[in-house]
N, C-alpha and C positions, 0 to 999 in steps of 0.2 A: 891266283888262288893258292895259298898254303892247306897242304894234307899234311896233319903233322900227329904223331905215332907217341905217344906220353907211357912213360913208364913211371910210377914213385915208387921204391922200394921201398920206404916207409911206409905203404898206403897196408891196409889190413886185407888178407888176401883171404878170398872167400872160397872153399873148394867147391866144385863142382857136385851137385845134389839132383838128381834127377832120381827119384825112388819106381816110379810109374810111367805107365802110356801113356797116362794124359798127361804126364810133366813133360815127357817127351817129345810129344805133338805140341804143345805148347810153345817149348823151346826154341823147336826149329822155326815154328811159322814167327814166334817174333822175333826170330834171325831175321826170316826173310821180310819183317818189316823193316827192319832196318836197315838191311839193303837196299831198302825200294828208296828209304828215307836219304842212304847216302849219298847214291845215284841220283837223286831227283834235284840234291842241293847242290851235287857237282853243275850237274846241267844248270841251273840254277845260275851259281858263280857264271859258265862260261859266256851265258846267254848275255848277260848284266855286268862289265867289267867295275862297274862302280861299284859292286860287293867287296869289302874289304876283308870281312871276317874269315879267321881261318877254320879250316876244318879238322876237328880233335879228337883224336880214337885213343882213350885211354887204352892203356895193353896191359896186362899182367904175364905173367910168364907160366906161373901157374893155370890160368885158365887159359892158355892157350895150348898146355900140355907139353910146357919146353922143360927140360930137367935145369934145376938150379943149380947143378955144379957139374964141374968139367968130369964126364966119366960117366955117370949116372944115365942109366937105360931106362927108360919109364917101362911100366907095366901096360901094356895097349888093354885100353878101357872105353872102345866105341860106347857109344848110350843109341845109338841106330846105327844100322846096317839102311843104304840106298843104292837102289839098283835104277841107275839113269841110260839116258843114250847118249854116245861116243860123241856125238856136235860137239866140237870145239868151243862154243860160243852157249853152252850150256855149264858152268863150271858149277861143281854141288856145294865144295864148302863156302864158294864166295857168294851162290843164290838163297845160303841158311844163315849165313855169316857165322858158320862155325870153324872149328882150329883144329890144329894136330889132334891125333889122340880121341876125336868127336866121332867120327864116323865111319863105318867100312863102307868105302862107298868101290861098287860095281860098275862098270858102264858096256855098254854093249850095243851098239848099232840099233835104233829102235824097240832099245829096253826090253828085247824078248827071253825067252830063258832056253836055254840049251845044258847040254851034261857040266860042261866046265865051269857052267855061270851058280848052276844048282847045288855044283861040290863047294863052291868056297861059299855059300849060301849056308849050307849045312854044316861047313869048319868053323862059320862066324857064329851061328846060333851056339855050337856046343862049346866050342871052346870058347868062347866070352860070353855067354849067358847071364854072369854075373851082372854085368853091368848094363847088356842090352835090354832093350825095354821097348823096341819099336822097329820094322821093316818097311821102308815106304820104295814105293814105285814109282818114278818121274820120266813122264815122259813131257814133251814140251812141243809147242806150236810150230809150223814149220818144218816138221821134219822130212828128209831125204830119204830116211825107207818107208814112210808111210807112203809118203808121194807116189816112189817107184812103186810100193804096190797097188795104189789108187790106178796107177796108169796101167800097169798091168791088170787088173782087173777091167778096164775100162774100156783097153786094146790088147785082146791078149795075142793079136799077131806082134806085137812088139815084145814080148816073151821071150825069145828065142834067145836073146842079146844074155839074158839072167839063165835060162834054164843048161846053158853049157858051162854055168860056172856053177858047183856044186854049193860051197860057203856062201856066196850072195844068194843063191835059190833057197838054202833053207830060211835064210834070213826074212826075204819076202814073203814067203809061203806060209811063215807065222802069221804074217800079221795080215794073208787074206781074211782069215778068220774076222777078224775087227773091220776089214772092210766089207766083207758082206751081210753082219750087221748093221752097218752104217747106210748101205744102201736099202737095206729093206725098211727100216727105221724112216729114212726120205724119199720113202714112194707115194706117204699120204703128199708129198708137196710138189709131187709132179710136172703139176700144171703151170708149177713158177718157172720148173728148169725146161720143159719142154721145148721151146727154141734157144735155151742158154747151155749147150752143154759147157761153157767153162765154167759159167756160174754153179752147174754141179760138180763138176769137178771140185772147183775150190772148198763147196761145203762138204761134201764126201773126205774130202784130206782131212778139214777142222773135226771135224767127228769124229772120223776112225783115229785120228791122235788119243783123244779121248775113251773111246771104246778099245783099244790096242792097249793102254795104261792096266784098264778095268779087269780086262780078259789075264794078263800079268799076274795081277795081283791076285783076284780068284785061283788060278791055276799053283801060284805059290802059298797060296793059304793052307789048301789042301793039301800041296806036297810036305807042308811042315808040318801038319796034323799028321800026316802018316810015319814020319821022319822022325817024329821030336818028341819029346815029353815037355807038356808045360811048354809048347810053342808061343813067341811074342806074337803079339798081334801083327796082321798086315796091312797098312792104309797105299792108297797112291793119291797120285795128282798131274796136276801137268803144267809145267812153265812158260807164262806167258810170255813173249818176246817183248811182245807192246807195252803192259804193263809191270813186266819183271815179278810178276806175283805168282807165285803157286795156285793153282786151284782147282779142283772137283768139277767144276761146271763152268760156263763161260759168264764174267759176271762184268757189270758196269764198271765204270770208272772208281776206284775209292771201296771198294767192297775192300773186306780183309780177307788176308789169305789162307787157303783152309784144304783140309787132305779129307779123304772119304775113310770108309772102310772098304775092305775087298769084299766084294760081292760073294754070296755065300751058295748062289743056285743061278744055272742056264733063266731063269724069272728073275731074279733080283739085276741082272745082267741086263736082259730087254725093257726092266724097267727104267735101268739108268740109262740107257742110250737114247728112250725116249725123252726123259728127262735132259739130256744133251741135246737132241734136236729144240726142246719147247725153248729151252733158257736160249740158245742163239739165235731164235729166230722173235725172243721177246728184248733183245740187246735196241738198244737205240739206233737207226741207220747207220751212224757214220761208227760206232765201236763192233756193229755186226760186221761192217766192210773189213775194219780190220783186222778182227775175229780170224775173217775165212781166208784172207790174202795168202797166198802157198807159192805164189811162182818165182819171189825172190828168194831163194832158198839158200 
């Protein structure tokens, strides 16, 4: 399989035009279709050696925010600001398919907020305002702090390991908050976990990913409303591992991919964590299994 990278200097170069939030929200998520699209045709080729055809990403220099001559410093002109989690295996601009110059993007272990994360939150809104137009919050499937705190909430004599390190304790201790939404949100379904507890365990992790995102973005909504004048909006989301798609709720196969708004009230809050439990337990068996899967982490 040839990956082959096309430049024409000749070609008519179109600058970057994102005026709004909803051009914003747009952009990214048909970034991330196209990710999904490249990815799928790579897999695709590997699966199938009698694929001949190569694979062609035209580039511009421009739209990737590279300066066209030797010397030249560009003007940093994110169009969002994204505050993800530190996984390795979650990359932002490669899951938007955007470029240099695109986005300020944050990462932070379980995508929670602390002082340090809040200051360059607040350097990015005022001092590029200009151009920013959107704040999203990605968290994604599978995570290693939600986990630990699932477990910790689960066993809290296994606690002890995190509470004498001060940096990983606060880190968890955010995001009990989301897991004990999560568990009270899945006590009407009891009866299913009552002699499974891995089976809740793994659903308690799939949800509080999702509830941990929400809880983010609400809390950063309101700190920019106090902070900011003419604050941008704040959506989040969460990345699916299985099928590389961004999304608000856990959805089938082939759905497209889509960011919420941050919740605006402790009720808007418990409605959408309901709304996470219905949509994963309305998933078809074998994409709910994969949904909830947490232990290859």
């Amino acid at each position: 399989m040839d990956l082959i990278y096309r430049y024409d200097p000749y070609a008519p170069v179109t600058p970057r035009q994102i005026p709004t939030t909803e051009a914003a929200v747009n952009h990214l998520l048909e970034g991330n279709s196209r990710f999904i699209q490249f990815v799928r045709q790579m897999q695709k080729h590997t699966l199938d050696p009698s694929l001949k055809d190569p694979i062609v990403m035209p580039i511009s220099p421009v739209a990737m925010g590279l300066p066209l001559f030797e010397g030249a410093v560009l003007t940093q002109a994110p169009f969002a600001v994204v505050l993800g989690c530190s996984d390795a295996r979650v990359p932002t601009e490669q899951i938007f398919d955007q470029s240099f110059n695109d986005l300020f993007v944050l990462r932070i272990a379980g995508n929670v907020l602390g002082s340090e994360c809040l200051g360059s939150l607040h350097y990015a809104v005022k001092a590029l305002g200009e151009s920013l137009k959107v704040v999203v919050v990605m968290g994604h499937s599978k995570c290693g702090a939600v986990t630990a705190a699932v477990d910790t909430y689960l066993s809290p004599e296994g606690y002890a390991d995190i509470a004498y390190t001060f940096p990983l304790r606060t880190l968890v201790d955010q995001i009990q908050i989301a897991v004990r939404g999560a568990a009270r949100t899945l006590e009407q379904y009891s009866p299913i976990f009552q002699h499974n507890p891995e089976l809740h365990r793994s659903f308690l992790v799939a949800v509080t990913s999702y509830i941990n995102s929400s809880i983010t973005a609400l809390e950063l909504q309101r700190e920019l409303k106090l902070r900011v004048k003419n604050p941008p909006q704040v959506k989040f989301g969460i990345y699916d591992f299985d099928s590389l798609r961004v999304q608000a709720l856990p959805l089938e196969s082939g759905a497209a991919p889509q960011l919420r708004d941050a919740p605006t009230s402790p009720e808007e809050l418990s409605q959408y964590s309901s709304e996470v439990v219905e949509a994963l337990f309305n998933l078809p068996d074998e994409e709910r299994d994969s949904c909830r899967l947490t232990m290859k982490l």
